[in-house]
C-alpha positions as CSV (number, residue, x, y, z in Angstrom):
1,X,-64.9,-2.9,36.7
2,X,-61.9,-4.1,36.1
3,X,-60.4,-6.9,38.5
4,X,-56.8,-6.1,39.5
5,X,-54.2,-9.4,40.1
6,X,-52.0,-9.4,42.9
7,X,-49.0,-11.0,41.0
8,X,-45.8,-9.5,41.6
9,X,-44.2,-8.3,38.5
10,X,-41.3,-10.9,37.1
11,X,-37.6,-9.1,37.3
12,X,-35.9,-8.3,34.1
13,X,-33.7,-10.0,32.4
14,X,-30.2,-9.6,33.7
15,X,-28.0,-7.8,30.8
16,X,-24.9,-5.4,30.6
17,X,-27.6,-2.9,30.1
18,X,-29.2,-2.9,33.4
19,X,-26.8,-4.1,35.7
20,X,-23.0,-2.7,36.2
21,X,-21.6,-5.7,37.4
22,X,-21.8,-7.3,33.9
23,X,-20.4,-4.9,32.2
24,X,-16.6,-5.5,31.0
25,X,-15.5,-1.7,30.6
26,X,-15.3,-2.4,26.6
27,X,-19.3,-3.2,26.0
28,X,-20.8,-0.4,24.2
29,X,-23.4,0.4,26.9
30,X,-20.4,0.3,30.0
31,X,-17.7,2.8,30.5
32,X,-14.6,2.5,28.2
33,X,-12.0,4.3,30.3
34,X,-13.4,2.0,33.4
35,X,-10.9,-1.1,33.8
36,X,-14.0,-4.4,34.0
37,X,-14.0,-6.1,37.4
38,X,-11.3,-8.9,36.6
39,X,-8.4,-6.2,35.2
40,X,-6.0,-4.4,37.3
41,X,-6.6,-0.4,37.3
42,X,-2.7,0.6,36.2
43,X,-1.8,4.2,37.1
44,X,0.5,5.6,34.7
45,X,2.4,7.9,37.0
46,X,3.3,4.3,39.3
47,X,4.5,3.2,35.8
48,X,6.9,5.8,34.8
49,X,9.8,3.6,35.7
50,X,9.2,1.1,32.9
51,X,9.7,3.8,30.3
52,X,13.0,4.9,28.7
53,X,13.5,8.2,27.3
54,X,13.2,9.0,23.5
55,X,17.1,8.5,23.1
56,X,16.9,5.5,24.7
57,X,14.5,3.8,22.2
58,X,16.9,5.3,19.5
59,X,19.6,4.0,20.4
60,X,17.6,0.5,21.0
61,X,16.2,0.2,17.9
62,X,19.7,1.5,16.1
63,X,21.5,-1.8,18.1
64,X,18.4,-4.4,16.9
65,X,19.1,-2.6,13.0
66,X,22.8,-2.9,13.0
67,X,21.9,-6.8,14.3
68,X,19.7,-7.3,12.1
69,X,22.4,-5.7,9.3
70,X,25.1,-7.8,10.7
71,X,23.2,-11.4,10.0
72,X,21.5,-10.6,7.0
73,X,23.0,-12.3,4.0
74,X,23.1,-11.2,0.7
75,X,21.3,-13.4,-2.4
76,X,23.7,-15.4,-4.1
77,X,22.5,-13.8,-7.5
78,X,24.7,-15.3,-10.5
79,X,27.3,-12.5,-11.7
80,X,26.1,-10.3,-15.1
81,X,28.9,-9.7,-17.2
82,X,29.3,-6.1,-17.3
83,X,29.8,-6.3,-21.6
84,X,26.7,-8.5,-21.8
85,X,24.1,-6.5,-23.9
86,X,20.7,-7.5,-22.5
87,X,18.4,-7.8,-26.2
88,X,15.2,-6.1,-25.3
89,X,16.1,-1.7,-25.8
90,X,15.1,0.2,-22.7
91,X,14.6,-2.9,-20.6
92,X,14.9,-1.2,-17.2
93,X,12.2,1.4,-18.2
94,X,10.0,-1.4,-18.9
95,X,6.8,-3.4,-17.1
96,X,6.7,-7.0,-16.8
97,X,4.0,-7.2,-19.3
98,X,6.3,-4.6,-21.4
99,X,9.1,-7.4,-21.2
100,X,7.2,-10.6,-21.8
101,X,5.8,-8.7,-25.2
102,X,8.9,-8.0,-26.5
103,X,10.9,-11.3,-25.3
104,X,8.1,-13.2,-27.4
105,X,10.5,-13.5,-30.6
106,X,13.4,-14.0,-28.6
107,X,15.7,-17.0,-29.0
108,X,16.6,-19.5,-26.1
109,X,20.4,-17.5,-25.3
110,X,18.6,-14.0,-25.8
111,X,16.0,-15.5,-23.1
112,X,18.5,-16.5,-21.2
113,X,20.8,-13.5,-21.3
114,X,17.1,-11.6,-20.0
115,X,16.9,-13.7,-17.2
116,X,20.5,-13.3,-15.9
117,X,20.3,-9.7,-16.7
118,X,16.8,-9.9,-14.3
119,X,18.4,-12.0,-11.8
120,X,21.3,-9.8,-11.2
121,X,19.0,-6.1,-11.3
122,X,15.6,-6.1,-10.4
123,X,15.1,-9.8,-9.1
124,X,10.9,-9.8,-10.4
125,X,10.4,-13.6,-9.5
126,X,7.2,-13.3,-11.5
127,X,8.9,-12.0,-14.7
128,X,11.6,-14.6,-13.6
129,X,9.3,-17.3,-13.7
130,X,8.0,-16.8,-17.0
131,X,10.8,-16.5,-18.5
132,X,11.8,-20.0,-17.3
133,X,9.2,-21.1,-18.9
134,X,9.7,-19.1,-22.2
135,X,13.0,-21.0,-22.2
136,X,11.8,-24.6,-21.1
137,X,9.3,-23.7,-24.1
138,X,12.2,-22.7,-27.0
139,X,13.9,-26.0,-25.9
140,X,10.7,-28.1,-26.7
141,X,10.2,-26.5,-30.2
């Protein structure tokens, strides 16, 4: 026979799980589209006033551009001289790696006239900076 015990049974373990109230409407096991006991429940059609119309936000976001324009200052980039031949053939067709290759037997000027030429086009501060050193290095051999 077996002797039954007259002990209640413990409660569970409160969790989001098995009690709504600890749910925050973003837990996986609660209701996503429910707003969680602490938010405010917004109704869109009490909020129509706080939205413009398509044109609206056109012509907003033209205004911020034009500002934007308007402070914006150019890069002081040193002038290229139009009739300066820059000594590496097809340079603007070429990769960074492409350029360092072929500026390897390049003298300090021709370095130099590669790095305005950069400066003044395409701007790569990468390429740039190797070529700084390519130059700092034809000054110390």
């Amino acid at each position: 026979m077996v002797k039954e015990l007259n002990t209640p049974h413990p409660q569970p373990q409160r969790s989001a799980r098995n009690d709504t109230d600890m749910r925050d409407g973003d837990s996986a096991h609660g209701n996503p589209y429910e707003p969680a006991g602490d938010e405010q429940n917004v109704d869109s059609d009490t909020d129509i006033s706080d939205t413009m119309t398509r044109d609206e936000a056109l012509e907003d976001m033209t205004d911020a551009l034009t500002e934007l324009e308007s402070e914006a200052t150019p890069a002081a980039a040193p002038a290229f001289e139009p009739g300066l031949e820059v000594p590496i053939a097809e340079y603007d067709e070429l990769t960074i790696p492409d350029v360092l290759e072929k500026a390897n037997g390049l003298s300090k000027d021709e370095l130099s006239r590669v790095a305005e030429y950069e400066r003044a086009h395409r701007n790569r501060k990468t390429l740039l900076a190797k070529l700084e050193r390519l130059i700092k290095a034809s000054d110390a051999a």
